[in-house]
VMD Tcl script that draws the C-alpha trace (Angstrom):
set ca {
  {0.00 0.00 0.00}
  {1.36 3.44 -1.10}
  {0.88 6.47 1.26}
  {-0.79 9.51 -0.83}
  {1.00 12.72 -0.32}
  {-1.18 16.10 -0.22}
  {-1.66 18.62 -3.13}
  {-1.31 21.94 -1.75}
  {-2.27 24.91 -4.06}
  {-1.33 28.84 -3.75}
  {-2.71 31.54 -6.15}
  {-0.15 34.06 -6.83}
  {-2.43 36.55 -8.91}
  {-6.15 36.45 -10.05}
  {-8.20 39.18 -11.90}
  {-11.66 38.70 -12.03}
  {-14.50 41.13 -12.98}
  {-18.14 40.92 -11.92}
  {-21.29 42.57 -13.34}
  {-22.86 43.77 -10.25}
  {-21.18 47.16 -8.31}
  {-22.73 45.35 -5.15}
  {-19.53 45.72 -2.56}
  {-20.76 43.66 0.44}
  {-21.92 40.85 -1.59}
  {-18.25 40.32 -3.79}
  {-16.11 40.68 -0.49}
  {-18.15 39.42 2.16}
  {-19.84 36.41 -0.05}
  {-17.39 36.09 -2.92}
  {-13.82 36.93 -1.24}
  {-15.35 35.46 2.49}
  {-13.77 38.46 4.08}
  {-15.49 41.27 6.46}
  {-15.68 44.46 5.19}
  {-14.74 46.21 8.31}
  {-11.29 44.58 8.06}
  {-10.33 46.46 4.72}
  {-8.53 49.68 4.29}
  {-11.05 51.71 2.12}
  {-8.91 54.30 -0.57}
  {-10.99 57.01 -2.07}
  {-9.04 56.63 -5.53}
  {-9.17 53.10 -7.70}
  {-7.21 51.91 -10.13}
  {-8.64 52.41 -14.28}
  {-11.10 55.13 -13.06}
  {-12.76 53.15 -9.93}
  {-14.04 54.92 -7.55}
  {-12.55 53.16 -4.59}
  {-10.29 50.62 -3.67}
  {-10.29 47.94 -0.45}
  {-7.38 46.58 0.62}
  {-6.60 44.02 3.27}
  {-2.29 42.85 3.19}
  {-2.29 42.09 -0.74}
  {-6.01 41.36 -1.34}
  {-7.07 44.45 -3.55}
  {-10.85 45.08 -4.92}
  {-11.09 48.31 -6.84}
}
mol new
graphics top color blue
foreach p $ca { graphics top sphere $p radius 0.5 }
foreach p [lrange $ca 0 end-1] q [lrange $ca 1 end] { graphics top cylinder $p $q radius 0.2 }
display resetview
């Protein structure tokens, strides 16, 4: 009998777009993070509005 080793998987970078501006559902739903946790910037990268940021997690 052969022991199976684990697969362990790490995302370095992922863009993804949505087609709803609804903020609370894509980070608290989507990205499973609370929104109270992010650093809110009033100025967003490619003419956002705003940007959240929590250590490299970024949602503009």
């Amino acid at each position: 009998m052969t022991k199976k080793q684990e697969l362990t998987t790490m995302i370095d970078y992922l863009h993804m777009s949505f087609k709803t501006h609804d903020l609370d559902l894509i980070i608290e739903k989507v990205l499973h993070i609370k929104k109270k946790y992010m650093l809110e910037k009033e100025t967003g990268r490619s003419g956002n509005v705003d940007t959240f940021e929590l250590d490299m997690i970024k949602y503009t």
